[in-house]
C-alpha angles and dihedrals in degrees: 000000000000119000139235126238118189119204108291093218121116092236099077093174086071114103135224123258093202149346116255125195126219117207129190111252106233110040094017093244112171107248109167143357110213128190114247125217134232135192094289091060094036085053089050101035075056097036093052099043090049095052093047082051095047094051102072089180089066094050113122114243124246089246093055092037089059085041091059095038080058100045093054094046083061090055099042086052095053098042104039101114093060085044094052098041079049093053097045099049096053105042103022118237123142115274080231092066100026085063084056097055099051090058086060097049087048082052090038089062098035076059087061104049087058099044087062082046091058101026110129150146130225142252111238122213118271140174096030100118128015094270091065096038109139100006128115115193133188135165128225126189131238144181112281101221132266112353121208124199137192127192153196149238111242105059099033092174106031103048092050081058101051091051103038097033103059085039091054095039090059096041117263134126109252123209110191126191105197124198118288094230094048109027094135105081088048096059082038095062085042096062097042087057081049100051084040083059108270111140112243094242090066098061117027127160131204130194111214130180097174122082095210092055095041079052091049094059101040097054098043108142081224083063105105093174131015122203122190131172109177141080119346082230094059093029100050087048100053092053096046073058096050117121118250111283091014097148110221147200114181122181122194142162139297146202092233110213122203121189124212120191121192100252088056112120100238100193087073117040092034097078086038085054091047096045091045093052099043110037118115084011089293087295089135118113089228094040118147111256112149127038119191107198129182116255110245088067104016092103087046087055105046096053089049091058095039079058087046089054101046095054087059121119104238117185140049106040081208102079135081096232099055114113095171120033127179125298109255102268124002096254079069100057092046091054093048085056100037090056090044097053085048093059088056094051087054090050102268105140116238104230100167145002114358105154127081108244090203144334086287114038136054126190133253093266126196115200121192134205089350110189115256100248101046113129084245092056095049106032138056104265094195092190139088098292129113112197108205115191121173131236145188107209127034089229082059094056091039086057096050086040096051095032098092122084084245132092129169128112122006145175146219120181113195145120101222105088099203091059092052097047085052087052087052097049093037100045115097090225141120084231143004129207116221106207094350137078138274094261101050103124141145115207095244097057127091112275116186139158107212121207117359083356094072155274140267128020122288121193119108096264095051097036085050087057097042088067094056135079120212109231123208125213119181109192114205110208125165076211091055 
């Protein structure tokens, strides 16, 4: 039997503007209804937030705040299989890899708890000239203001973390408006902070399937701090709509590129490669997609991982044995072919996959030599294909894989130190993996889309210090 799930905003006398339906990824089951909002719950979900801001005297404490943040770890611990089986039915990855991912939303929040341990300003140098004479000055931090998030499809429980937890942990309302096709575990995560003691107005979520409404609450003069994870398209045109002094993080996509060189152990980094661009369907922002080898091996490693892909276990994301689940809606499926057939036509080799095995699910697909301007040369996939092309000289690979508006993870896989060392100056890239693949990350490191992939830093230490200001306070004393 489906469930229900009412309008997650403080204000329950609010009504529904529709019905949506949530629908499992890969068969299309029916999972949820959930109540959608309209202009009159996305003025009172604001409306609420900005008046508990604005009322310093209502603000939780730190020490309640860390109470709460405990308390919910407790909850999330005892209840992480059902939160994994949730996540992995409506937005399709693996359970393999959806257990995996509520392990790092449980971390995710124990980060927090330490970073309000640890959370504190500076003392800033006085008395050392006549213009600072008796003066003593320090700095504290404090919440930013509402925070809106909006998130995305392919870690529906551990992105909502990474952008209402650290909003939560340094003290701001947060308003988040999940993705439509996985908005459970969203609401999910929500009630496990209320029932840890969170009152219902800090942390309130809307479901929104028109554009004009999603805008009206992202560019709300009462927005402090927007936070947005989704398509550049979608990302780049909410902040030219910000209200003036909105704060803002945005995180994209990106055409992650590898480099092999021909002294790499492949053994070793070729499984890592093929996890790392195949993993969620390839519905992972720093997924590998291109891989630039050097010739004398480049035919040898593409057909490796071509094997690699085709062992892999493709279907039910709820089972355990499941490597490569759906993409997220069939649409989906029918772009990632049809891009796929259009790089053979213009001379790319089919070495794997290639043919949709349902509405849902696309194989683990190896391109070779595809030509340069191919859409999947030049564009985000995001789906299960790995595209392989062949080069001389390292400075070769480094152009083509620097030559696309787009910068976030990328890889070099090679024994001679020095020629790492020149990859990793040379990338345009926030990181670069030395013998390992694009989507390596832990969830307290920086994590960052340059260019048209993003801007600001993400990771829950840096996100976390994103929603706070930093207040100055200068103290004149004759005893100072």
């Amino acid at each position: 039997m489906s469930k229900h799930y009412p309008l997650m905003i403080a204000d329950q006398q609010i009504e529904a503007a529709g019905l949506l339906e949530v629908k499992a990824a890969f068969d299309f089951e029916l999972i949820a209804t959930v109540e959608t909002a309209d202009e009159t719950a996305v003025e009172s979900a604001l409306k609420t937030a900005d008046e508990l801001f604005s009322n310093k005297q209502s603000w939780l404490s730190v020490e309640r705040r860390i109470q709460i943040f405990e308390a919910a770890i407790e909850i999330m611990q005892q209840s992480g299989e059902e939160l994994a089986l949730n996540a992995a039915q409506e937005g399709g990855k693996p359970l393999l890899d959806s257990r995996v991912e509520v392990g790092r939303a449980i971390d995710g929040i124990k980060s927090c708890v330490e970073l309000m341990r640890n959370n504190h300003g500076e003392e800033i140098p006085m008395n050392i000239n006549a213009a600072s004479a008796n003066r003593l000055a320090l700095t504290r931090r404090e919440p930013v203001g509402v925070v809106v998030a909006v998130s995305a499809f392919n870690h529906p429980l551990n992105l909502i973390v990474h952008q209402i937890a650290p909003a939560i942990a340094c003290g701001c309302p947060v308003i988040i408006k999940p993705a439509e096709d996985t908005p459970l575990s969203c609401f999910d995560l929500i009630n496990i902070f209320r029932e840890a003691g969170l009152p219902d107005e800090w942390c309130q979520a809307l479901v929104v399937n028109d554009l004009a409404v999603a805008s009206k609450l992202v560019t709300d003069a009462r927005v402090a701090f927007f936070s947005f994870i989704g398509s550049a398209k979608v990302g780049w045109m909410l902040r030219s709509q910000l209200a003036p002094g909105t704060r803002c993080a945005l995180e994209h996509g990106g055409v992650a590129p590898v480099i092999i060189e021909a002294d790499a152990d492949l053994d070793d980094v070729l499984p890592l490669i093929a996890k790392g661009g195949f993993y969620h369907a390839g519905q992972v922002c720093v997924s590998v997609q291109r891989v630039f080898v050097h010739s004398s091996i480049a035919r040898n490693v593409a057909e490796r991982l071509a094997e690699l892909a085709n062992n892999m276990s493709i279907g039910d994301p709820m089972l355990s044995s499941t490597e490569i689940g759906p993409l997220i809606r069939p649409q989906e499926t029918q772009r990632v072919s049809d891009w796929v057939e259009e790089a053979i036509s213009e001379g790319a080799e089919r070495l794997s996959g290639g043919n949709a095995i349902s509405q849902s699910c696309y194989p683990a697909t190896v391109l070779y030599q595809p030509a340069a301007d191919s859409k999947v040369s030049l564009n985000e996939i995001f789906g299960p294909v790995m595209c392989v092309y062949a080069y001389d000289q390292i400075d070769e690979a480094i152009a083509q894989a620097n030559a696309l508006p787009f910068a976030f993870q990328a890889a070099v896989c090679t024994q001679n130190i020095d020629l790492a060392m020149h990859a990793y100056k040379q990338l345009n890239a926030s990181a670069v993996m030395i013998n390992d693949h694009t989507a390596f990350r832990v969830d307290w490191m920086p994590f960052a889309g340059l260019k048209q992939s993003g801007l600001g830093v993400g990771g829950i230490p840096h996100t976390f210090r994103d929603m706070q200001i930093e207040k100055l306070m200068v103290v004149r004393s004759k005893n100072l």
